[in-house]
BAKEKE-369351 format. One record per atom (N, C-alpha, C, O): x, y negated, z negated. Coordinates in steps of 0.001 Angstrom, whole numbers, plus 500000, padded with zeros to 6 digits. Layout:
XYZ/...
// end
This chain:
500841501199500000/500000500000500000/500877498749500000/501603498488499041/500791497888501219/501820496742501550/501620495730500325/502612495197499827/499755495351499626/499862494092498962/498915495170497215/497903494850496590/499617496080497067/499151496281495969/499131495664494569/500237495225494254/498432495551493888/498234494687493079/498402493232493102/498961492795492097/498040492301494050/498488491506494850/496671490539494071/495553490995493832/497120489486493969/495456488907493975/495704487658494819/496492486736494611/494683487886496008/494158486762497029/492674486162496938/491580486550496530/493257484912497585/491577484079497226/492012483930498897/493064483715499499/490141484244499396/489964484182501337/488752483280501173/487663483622500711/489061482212501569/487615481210501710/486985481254503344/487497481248504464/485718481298502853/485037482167504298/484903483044504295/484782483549505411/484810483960503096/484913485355503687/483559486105503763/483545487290504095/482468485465503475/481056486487503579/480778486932504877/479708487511505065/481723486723506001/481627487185507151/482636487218507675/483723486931507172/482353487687509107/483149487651510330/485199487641509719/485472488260508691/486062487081510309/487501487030509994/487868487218508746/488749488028508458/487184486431507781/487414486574506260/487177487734505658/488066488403505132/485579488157505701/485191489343505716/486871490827505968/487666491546505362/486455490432507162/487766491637507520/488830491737506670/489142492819506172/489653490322506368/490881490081505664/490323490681504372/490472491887504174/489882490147503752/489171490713502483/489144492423502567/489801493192501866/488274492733503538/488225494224503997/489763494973503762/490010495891502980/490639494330504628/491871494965504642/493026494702503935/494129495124504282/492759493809502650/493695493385501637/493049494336500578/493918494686499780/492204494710500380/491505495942499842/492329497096499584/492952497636498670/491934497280501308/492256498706501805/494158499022501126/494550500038500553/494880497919501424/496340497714501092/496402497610499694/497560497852499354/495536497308498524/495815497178497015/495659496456496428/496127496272495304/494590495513497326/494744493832496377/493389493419495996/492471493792496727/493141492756495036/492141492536494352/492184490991495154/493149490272495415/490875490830495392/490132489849496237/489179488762495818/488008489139495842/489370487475495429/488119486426495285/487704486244496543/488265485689497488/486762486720496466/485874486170498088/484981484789497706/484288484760496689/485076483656498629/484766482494498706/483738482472499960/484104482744501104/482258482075499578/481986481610500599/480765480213500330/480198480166499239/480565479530501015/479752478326501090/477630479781500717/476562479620500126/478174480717501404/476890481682501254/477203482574499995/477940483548500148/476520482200498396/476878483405497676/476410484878497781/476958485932497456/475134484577498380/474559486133498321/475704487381499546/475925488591499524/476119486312500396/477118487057501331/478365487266500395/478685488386499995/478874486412500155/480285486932499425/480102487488498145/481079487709497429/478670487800497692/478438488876496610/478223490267497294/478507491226496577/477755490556498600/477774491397499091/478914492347499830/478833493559500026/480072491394500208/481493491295500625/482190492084499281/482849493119499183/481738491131498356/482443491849497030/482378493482496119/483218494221495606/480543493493496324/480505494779496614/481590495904497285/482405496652496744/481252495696498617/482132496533499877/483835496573499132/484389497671499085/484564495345498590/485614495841497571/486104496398496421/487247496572496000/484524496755495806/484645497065494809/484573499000495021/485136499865494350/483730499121496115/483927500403496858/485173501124497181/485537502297497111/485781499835497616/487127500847497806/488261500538496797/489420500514497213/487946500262495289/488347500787494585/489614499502493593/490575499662492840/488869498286494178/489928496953493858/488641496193493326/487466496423493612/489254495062492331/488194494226491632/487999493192492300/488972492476492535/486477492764492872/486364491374493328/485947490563492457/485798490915491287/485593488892493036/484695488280492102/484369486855493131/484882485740493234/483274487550493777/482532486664494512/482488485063494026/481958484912492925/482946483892494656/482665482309494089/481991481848495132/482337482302496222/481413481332495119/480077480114495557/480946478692495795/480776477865494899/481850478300496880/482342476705496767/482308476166497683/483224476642498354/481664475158498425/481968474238499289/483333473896499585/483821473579498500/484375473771500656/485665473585500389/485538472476500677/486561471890500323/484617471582501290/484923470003501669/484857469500500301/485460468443500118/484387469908499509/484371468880497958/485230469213497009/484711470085496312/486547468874496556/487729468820495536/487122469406494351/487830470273493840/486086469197493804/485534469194492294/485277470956492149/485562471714491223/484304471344494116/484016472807493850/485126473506494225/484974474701493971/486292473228494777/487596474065494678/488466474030493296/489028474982492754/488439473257493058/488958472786491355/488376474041490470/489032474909489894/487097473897490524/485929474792489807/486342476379490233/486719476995489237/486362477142491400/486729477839492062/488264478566491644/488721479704491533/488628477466491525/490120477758491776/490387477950489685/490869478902489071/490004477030489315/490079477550487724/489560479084486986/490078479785486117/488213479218487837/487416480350487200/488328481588487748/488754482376486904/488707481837489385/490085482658490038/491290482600488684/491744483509487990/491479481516488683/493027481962487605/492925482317486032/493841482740485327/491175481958485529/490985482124484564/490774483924484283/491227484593483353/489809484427485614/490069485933485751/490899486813486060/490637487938485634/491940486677486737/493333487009487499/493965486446486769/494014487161485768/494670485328486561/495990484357485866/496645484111486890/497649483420486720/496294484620488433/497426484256489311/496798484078490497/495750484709490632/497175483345491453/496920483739492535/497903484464493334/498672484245492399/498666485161494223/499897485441494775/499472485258496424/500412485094497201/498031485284497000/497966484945498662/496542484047498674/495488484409498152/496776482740499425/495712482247499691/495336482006501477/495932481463502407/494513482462501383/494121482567503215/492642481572503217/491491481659502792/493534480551504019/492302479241504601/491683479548505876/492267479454506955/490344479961505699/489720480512506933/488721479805507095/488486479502508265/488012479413506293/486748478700505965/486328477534507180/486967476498506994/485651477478508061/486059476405508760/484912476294509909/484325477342510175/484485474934510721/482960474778511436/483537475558512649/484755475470512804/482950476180513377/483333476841514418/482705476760516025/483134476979517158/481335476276515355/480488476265516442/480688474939517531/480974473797517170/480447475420519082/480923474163519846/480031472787519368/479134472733518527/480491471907520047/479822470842519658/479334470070520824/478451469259520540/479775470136522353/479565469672522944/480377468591523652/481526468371523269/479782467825524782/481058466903525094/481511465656524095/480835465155523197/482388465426524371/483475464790523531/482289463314523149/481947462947522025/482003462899524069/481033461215524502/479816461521523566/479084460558523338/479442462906522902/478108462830522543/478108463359521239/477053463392520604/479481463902520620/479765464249519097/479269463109518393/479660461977518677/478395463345517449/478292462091516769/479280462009515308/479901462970514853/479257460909514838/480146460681513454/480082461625512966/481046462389513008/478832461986512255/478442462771511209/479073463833511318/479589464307510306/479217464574512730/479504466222512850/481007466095512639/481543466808511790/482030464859513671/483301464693513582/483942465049511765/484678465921511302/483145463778511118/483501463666509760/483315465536509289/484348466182509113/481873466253509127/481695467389509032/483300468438509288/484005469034508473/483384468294510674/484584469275511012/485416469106510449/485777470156509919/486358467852510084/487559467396509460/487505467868507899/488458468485507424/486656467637507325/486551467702506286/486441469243505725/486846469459504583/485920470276506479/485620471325505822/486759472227507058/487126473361506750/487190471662508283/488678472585508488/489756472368508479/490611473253508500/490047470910508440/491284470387508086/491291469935506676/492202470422506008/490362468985505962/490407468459504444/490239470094503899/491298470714503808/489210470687503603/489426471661502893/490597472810502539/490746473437501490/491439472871503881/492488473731503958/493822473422503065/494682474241502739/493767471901502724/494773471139502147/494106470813501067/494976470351500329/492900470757500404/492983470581499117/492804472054498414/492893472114497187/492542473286499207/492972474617498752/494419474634498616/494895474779497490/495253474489499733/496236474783499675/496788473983498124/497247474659497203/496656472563498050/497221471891496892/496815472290495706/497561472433494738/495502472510495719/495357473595494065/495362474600493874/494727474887492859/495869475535494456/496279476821494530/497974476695494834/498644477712494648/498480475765495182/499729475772495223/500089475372493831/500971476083493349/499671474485493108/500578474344492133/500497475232490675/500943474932489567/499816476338491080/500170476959490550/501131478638491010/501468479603490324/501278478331492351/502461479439493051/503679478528493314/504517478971494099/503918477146492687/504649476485492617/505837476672491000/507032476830490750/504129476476490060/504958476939488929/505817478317488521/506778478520487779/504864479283489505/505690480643489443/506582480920490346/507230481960490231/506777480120491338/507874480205492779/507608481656493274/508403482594493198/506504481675493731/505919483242494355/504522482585494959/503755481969494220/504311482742496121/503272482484497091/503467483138498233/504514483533498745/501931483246498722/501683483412500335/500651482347501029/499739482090500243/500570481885501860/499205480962502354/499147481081503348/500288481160503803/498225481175504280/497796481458505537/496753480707506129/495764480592505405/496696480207507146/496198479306507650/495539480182508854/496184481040509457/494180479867509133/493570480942509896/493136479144510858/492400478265510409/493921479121512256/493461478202513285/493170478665514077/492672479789514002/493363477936515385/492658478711516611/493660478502517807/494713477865517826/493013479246518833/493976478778520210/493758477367520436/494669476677520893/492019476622520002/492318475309520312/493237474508519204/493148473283519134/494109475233518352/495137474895517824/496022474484518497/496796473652518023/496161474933519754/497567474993520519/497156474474521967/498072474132522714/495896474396522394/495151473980523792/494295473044523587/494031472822522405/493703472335524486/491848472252524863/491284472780524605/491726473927524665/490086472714524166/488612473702524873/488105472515525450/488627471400525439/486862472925526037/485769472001526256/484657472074525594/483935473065525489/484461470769525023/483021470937524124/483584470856522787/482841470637521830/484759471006522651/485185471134521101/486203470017520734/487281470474520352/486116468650520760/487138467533520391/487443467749519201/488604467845518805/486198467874518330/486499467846517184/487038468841516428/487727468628515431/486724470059516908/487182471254516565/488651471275517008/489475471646516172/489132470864518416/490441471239518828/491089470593517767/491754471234516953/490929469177517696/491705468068516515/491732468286515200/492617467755514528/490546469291514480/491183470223513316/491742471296513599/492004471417512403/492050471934513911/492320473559514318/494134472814514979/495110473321514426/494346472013515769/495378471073515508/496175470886514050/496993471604513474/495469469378513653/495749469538511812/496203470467511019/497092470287510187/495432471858511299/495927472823510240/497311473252510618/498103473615509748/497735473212512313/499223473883512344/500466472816512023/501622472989511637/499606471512512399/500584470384511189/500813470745509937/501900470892509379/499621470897509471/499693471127508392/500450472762507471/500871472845506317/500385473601508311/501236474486508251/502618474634508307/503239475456507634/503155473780509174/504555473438509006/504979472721508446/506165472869508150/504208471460507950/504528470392506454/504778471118505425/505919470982504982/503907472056504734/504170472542503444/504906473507503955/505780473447503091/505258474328504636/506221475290505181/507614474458504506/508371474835503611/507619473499505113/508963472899504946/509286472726503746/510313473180503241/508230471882503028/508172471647501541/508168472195500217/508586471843499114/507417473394500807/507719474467499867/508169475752499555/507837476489498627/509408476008500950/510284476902500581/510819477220499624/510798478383499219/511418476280499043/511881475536497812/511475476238496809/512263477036496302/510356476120496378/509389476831495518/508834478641495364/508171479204494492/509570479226496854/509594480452496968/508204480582497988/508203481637498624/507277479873498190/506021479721498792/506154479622500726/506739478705501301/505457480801501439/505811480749502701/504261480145503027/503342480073502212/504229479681504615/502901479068504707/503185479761506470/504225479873507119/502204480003506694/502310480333508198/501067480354508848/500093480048508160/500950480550509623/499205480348510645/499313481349511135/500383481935511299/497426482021511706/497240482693512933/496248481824513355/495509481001512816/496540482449515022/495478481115516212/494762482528516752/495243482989517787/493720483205516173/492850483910516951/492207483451518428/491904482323518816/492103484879519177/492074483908520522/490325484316520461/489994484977519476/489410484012521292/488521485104521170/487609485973520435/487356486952521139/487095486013519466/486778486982519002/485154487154518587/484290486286518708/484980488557518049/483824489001518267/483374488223516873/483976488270515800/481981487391517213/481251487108515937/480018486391516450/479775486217517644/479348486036515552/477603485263515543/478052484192516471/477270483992517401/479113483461516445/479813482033517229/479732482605518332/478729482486519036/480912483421518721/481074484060519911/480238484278520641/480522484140521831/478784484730520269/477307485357520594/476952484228521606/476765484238522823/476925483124520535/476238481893520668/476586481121521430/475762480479522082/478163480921521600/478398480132522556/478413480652524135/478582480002525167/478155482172523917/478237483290525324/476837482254525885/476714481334526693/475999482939525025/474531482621525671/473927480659525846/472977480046526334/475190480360525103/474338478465525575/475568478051526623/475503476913527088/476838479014527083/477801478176528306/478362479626528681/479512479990528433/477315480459529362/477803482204529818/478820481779531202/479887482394531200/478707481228531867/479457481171532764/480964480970532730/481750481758533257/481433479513531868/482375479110530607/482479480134530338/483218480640531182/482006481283529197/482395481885528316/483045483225529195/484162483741529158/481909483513529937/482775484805530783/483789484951531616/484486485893531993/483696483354531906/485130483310532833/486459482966531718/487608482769532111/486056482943530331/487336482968529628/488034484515529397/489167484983529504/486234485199528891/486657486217528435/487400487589529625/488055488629529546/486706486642530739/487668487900532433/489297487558532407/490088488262533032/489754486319531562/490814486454531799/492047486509530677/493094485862530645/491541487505529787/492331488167529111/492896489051529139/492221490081529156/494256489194529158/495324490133529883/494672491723529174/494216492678529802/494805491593527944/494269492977527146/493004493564528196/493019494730528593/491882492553528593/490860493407528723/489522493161527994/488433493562528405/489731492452526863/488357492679526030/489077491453524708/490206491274524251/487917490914524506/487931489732523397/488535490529521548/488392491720521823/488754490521520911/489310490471519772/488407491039518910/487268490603518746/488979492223518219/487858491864516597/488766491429515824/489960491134515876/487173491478514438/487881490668513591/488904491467512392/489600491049511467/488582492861512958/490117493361512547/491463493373513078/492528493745512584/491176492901514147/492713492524514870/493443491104514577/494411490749515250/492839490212513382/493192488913513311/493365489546511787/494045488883511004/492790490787511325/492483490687510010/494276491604509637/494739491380508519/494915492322510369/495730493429510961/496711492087510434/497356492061509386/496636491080511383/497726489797511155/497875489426510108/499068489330509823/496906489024508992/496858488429508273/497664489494507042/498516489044506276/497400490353507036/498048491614506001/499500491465506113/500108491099505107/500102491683507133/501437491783507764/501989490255506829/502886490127505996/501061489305507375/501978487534506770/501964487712505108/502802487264504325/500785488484504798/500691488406503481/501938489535502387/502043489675501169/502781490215503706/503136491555502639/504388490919502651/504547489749502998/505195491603502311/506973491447501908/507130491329503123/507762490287503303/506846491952504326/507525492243505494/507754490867506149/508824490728506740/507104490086506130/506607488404505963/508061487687505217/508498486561505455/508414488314504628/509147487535503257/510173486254503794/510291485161503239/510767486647504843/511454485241505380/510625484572506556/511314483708507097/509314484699507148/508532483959508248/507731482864507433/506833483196506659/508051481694507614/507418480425506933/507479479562508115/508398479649508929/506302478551508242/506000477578509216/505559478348510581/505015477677511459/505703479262510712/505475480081511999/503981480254512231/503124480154511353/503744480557513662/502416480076514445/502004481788514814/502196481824516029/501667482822514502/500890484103515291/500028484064515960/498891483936515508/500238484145517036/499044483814518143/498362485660518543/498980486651518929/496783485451518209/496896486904518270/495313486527519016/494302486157518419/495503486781520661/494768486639521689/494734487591523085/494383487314524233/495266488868522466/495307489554523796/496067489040524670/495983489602525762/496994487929524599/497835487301526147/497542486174526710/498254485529527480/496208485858526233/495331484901527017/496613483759527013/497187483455528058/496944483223525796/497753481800525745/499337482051526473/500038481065526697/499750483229526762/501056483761527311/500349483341529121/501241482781529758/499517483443529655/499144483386530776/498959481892531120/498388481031530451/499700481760532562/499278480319533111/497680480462533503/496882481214534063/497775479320532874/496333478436533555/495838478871534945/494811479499535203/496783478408535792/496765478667537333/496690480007537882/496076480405538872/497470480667537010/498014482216537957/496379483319538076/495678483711537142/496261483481539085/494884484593539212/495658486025538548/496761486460538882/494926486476537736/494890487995536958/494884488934537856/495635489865538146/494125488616538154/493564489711539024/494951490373540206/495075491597540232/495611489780540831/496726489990541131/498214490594540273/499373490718540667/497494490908538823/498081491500538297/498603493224538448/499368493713537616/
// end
């Protein structure tokens, strides 16, 4: 077992990516706070870990608000005493549309709960893998981390942020023994995925035809990543970007596949 006895807090996790991570930090030995904005989901998540044989303890927190991560993050160290991996997943996902017609409200929305939230987790959960000079943190972004989409300004420009922000404290808190690293899922299977198939199928299928693999992502193949950053094997990768997309981002823009 790579993270046995290991205790991680996964915000987001009553579903989809988090879910999984949770799933497979389990499966490896680690006792799990599952975080989600939905409690009855991340009480149900918690269940499924308690099955395979590790202690959860489902929290209820908004990550855009300081006061309910504070809250969150006290009641975690008050049951555990530690944290040793924090994975920032939590985050708006759904398109938004063209850039000219985002209104304030949603912009402010995105920033705040995928870029603000990721950094005021990271800061109160760091200082206390600060005081012990033992951490992991993981930053769960996207390919529009590293690209465009269309329809997603606001989304690309957090999902951005976080790999800034991944290499800031990377830098900063080596020091402290604390690695910070990202994955940019390319793709993947979830309620989003569904949704954005069926409101831009044409868009969506001509992304998903041109993935070298063949077929869009689950969310155990992002969840596979996240284990690996979190174990020893990890132990010197800090600031680093895992791009885990089937190829898609290795492929030019231009070049037809199909001539593959």
């Amino acid at each position: 077992m790579r993270l046995k006895d290991r205790v991680a807090l996964v915000t987001g996790s009553g579903a989809g990516i988090g879910r999984e991570i949770s799933l497979a930090f389990a499966r490896e030995g680690a006792d799990v706070i599952v975080n989600d904005i939905d409690f009855e989901a991340a009480t149900v998540v918690g269940k499924e870990l308690e099955q395979l044989g590790r202690k959860s303890l489902p929290l209820k927190a908004d990550i855009s608000k300081v006061d309910e991560i504070r809250a969150m993050v006290r009641k975690a160290l008050d049951t555990f005493e530690r944290i040793d991996i924090l994975v920032n997943n939590a985050a708006i996902s759904d398109s938004s549309g063209p850039a000219e017609k985002i209104s304030f409200e949603r912009w402010d929305s995105m920033i705040r709960v995928t870029l603000n939230g990721a950094f005021y987790c990271s800061q109160l959960v760091g200082h206390e893998m600060i005081e012990r000079r033992s951490g992991k943190i993981i930053n769960i972004s996207s390919l529009g981390g590293l690209v465009a989409i269309p329809y997603s300004a606001d989304y690309v420009a957090a999902k951005h942020g976080v790999l800034g922000l991944t290499k800031a404290l990377a830098i900063e808190w080596a020091k402290h023994g604390i690695t910070v690293n990202a994955i940019c899922p390319g793709i993947t299977e979830s309620p989003t995925t569904k949704a954005d198939t069926e409101r831009y199928p044409s868009y969506m299928l001509a992304r998903i035809a041109r993935i070298p693999i063949g077929r869009i992502a689950y969310p155990s193949d992002q969840a596979k990543a996240a284990v690996f950053l979190a174990s020893s094997d990890a132990d010197y990768i800090t600031g680093s970007v895992l791009v885990v997309d089937g190829g898609t981002y290795a492929l030019h823009a231009g070049y037809p596949l199909e001539l593959l």
